[in-house]
N, C-alpha and C positions, 0 to 999 in steps of 0.2 A: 146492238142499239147504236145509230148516229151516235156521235158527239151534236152539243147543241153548237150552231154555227153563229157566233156572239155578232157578229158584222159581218156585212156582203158590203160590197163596194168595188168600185174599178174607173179609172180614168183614161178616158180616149188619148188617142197621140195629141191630138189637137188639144186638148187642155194641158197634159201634161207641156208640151210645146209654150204654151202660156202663161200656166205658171214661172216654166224654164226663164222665160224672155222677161218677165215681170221681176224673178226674182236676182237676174243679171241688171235689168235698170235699177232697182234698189243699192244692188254692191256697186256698182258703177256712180250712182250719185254719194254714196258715202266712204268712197276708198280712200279718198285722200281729207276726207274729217275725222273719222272717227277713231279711237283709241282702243287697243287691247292691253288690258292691264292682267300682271298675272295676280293669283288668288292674295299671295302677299300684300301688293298694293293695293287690291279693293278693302283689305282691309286694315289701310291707313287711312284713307279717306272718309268724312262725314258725307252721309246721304241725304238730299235735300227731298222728303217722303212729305205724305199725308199731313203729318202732325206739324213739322216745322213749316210748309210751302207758305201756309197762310200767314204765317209769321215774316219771312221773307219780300212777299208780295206788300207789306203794311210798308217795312223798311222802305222797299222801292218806292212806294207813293211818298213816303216823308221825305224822302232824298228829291224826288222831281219840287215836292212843296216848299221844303225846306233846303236850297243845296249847299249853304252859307256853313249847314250844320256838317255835312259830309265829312269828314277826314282826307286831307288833302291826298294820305298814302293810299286812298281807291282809286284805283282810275274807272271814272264816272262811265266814260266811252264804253270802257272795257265791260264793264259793269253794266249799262246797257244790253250790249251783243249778248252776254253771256243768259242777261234774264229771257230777253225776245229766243232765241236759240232755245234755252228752256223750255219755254212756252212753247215752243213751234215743237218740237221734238216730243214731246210729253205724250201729247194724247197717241202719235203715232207708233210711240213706244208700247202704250196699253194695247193696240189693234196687233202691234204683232206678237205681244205679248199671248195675248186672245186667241190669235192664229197658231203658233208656237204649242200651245198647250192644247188646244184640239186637235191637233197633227199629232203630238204624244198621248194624247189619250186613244186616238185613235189606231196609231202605232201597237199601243200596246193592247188591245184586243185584238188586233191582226195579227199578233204574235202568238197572243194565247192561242187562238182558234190556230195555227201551223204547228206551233209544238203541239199541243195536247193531239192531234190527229197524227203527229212524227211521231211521239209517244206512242199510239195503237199501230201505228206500222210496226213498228220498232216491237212490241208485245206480239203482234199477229206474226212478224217473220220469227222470233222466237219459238212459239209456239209450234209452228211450219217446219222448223230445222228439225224438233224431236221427234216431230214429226216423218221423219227425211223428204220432205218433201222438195223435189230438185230445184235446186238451184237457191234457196231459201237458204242452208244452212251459211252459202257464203255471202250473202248480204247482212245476216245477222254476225257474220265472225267481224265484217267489216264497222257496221254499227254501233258496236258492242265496245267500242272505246271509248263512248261518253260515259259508260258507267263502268269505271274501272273496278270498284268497289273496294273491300276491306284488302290494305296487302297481306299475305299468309304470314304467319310468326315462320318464325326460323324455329328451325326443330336444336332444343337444346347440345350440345356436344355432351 
């Protein structure tokens, strides 16, 4: 009996080609912005999420309504750039976000459907070698390394 085949799919040169070229204009407009932090440093930093944005977004308007009130040690300027950049970056964050995780979902049924079928090769040439069947035994001697299995005990002295 098949294996059930979880996804079909395939991308011409021409799309791939366009993705390729779409996803070089993306690295190319943010090479020289964007930051790579290691795990450490993400996690010194506060994340500006769902819960606080709206909270933030209030401040900005009191500071544009009010700026008398601001703390002289903000720089206003800076403080600007940094909210508009926010803003602008945000939603484009969520779309590749979007992108990003349908690509891995899809990733990962394309994987299952290749192992679990590598799996029945890998059972069928086994099966084949006890078989003698030629040339079978020496595909499955080669195969046969993913599953190293239990190592043998040592025989007591």
């Amino acid at each position: 009996m098949a294996l059930d085949n979880l996804i079909s799919l395939s991308f011409s040169q021409e799309e791939l080609t366009q993705l390729d070229g779409a996803l070089t204009t993306i690295e190319n407009i943010l090479k020289d912005k964007v930051i790579s932090l290691t795990e450490a440093q993400r996690k010194t930093y506060g994340r500006l999420g769902v819960n606080n944005k709206p909270w933030v977004t209030e401040i900005n308007g009191y500071m544009e309504l009010k700026p008398e009130i601001t703390p002289k040690f903000i720089d206003k300027p800076e403080w600007n750039i940094d909210f508009k950049t926010h803003n602008d970056v945000d939603p484009r964050l969520l779309r590749l976000e979007s992108i990003t995780s349908q690509l891995s979902d899809t990733m990962l049924l394309i994987g299952h459907d290749l192992f679990s079928n590598a799996l029945s090769y890998y059972r069928n040439c086994k099966l084949l070698a006890k078989e003698n069947e030629p040339g079978a035994k020496e595909i499955y001697e080669s195969l046969k390394r993913m599953f190293p299995g239990k190592p043998k005990k040592a025989a007591n002295p």
